[in-house]
Structures are given as C-alpha cells and as structure tokens.
N, C-alpha and C positions, 0 to 999 in steps of 0.2 A: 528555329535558329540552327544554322549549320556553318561548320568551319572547311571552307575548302584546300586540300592539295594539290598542286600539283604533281607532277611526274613526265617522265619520257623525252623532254628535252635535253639537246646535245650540238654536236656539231655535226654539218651531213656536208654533203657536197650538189649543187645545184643539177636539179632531176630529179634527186633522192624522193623519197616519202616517210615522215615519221607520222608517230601519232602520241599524239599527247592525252596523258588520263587525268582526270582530275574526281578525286574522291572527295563529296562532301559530307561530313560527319555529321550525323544530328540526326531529328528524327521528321518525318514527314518529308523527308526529299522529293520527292514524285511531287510537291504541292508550289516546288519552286521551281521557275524559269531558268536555265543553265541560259550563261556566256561566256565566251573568251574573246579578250582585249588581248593587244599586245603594244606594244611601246619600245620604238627603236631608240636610239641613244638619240640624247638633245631634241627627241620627238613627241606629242601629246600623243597619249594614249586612244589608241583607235579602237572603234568596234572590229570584230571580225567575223563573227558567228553568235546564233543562239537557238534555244531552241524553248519550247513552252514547257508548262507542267503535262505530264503524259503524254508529251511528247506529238503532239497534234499539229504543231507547226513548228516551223524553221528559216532562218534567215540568214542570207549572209551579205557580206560587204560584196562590191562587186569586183575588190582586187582578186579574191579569192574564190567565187565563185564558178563551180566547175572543176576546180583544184581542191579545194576542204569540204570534206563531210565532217557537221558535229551529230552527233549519238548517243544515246542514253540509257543506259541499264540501272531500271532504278532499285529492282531490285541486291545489286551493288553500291548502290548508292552512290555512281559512276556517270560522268558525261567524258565523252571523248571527241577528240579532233583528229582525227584522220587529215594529213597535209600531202598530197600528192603534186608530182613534178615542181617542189620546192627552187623557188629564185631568191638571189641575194638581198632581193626586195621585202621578203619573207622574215629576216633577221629582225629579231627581240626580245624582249622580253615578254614572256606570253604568261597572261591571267585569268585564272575562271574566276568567277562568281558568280554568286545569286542572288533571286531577282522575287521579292513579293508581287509583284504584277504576273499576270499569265505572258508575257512573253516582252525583253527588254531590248532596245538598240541604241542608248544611252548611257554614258559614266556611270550618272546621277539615277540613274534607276534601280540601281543594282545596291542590295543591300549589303552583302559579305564579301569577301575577298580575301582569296589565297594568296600567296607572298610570289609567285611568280615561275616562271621556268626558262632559262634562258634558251633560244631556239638560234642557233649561226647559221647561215648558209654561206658556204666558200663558192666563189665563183670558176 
C-alpha cells in the first residue's frame, strides 16, 4: 500500500520544461507500476506515462511522446516526469498513481492515487 504526492507543478510558458515528482509512501514501491494521468478542465482523465516495477519498461501516450520522460528512483521512493518543449495542449491536472499489475495504461488499473498537481501552459 502506498500513498502518493505530487509535487513541481506550476505555470510555465509554451517551450518550457518542468518535471514533476511524485513521492509514494509505503513500503515495497519498487513492486508497483508508476503512472501519471492528467485531466484538463471539462476533460476525462487521460493516460500519459508509466512505467513497470524496476523499472524494465515504459510507455507513453503518443501526445507526449518524445517530449516526456517518466523515471524512477526507488530507492526514494520517487517516479518523475520530466516534460520538455511544453504546449498549451499539455495543461491539467496531473496525477500519479500506482498500479498492482507489472505495468498500467488504464484509469481502472491503477490502484492509488495522489490528489493531483496543477500543470498551465500560457501560450
């Protein structure tokens, strides 16, 4: 069982690059699948990234791929999303969670969930 954070969301301006951390609390992280959703206003929540337990594979949507790296330091008990040359397309709410499967691209898959980090892009 792990309780995820968010972190490092803000407002940037289109180009930028942030990266978003998300810290999950508990014990055995390394055994759960990292992802991050995000969800623009009046919009369903989309996949964007994930990545397996140890880290042995990785996926991502194809809005963002090429442009996000997700990453995982489990010994921090940490997955990250690196978001480079940010578009206003990019704007939401962005969610980690975890995943009891070796690797999720699913709402419905994901067993925990952090409260979210708001991410703007100004155009």
């Amino acid at each position: 069982q792990v309780q995820p954070v968010e972190s490092g969301g803000g407002l940037v301006q289109a180009g930028d690059s942030m990266r978003l951390s998300c810290k999950a609390s508990g014990r055995l992280f390394s055994t759960y699948a990292m992802g991050w959703f995000r969800q623009a206003p009046g919009k369903e929540r989309e996949f964007v990234a994930a990545i397996a337990w140890l880290a042995r594979n990785t996926d991502y949507a194809d809005s963002v791929k090429g442009r996000f790296t997700i990453s995982r330091d489990n010994a921090k008990d940490t997955v990250y999303l690196q978001m480079n040359s940010l578009k206003p397309e990019d704007t939401g709410v962005y969610y980690c969670a975890a995943s009891h499967r070796d690797i999720g691209y699913r709402e419905y898959e994901y067993n925990y969930w952090g409260q979210g980090t708001q991410v703007t892009v100004s155009s």
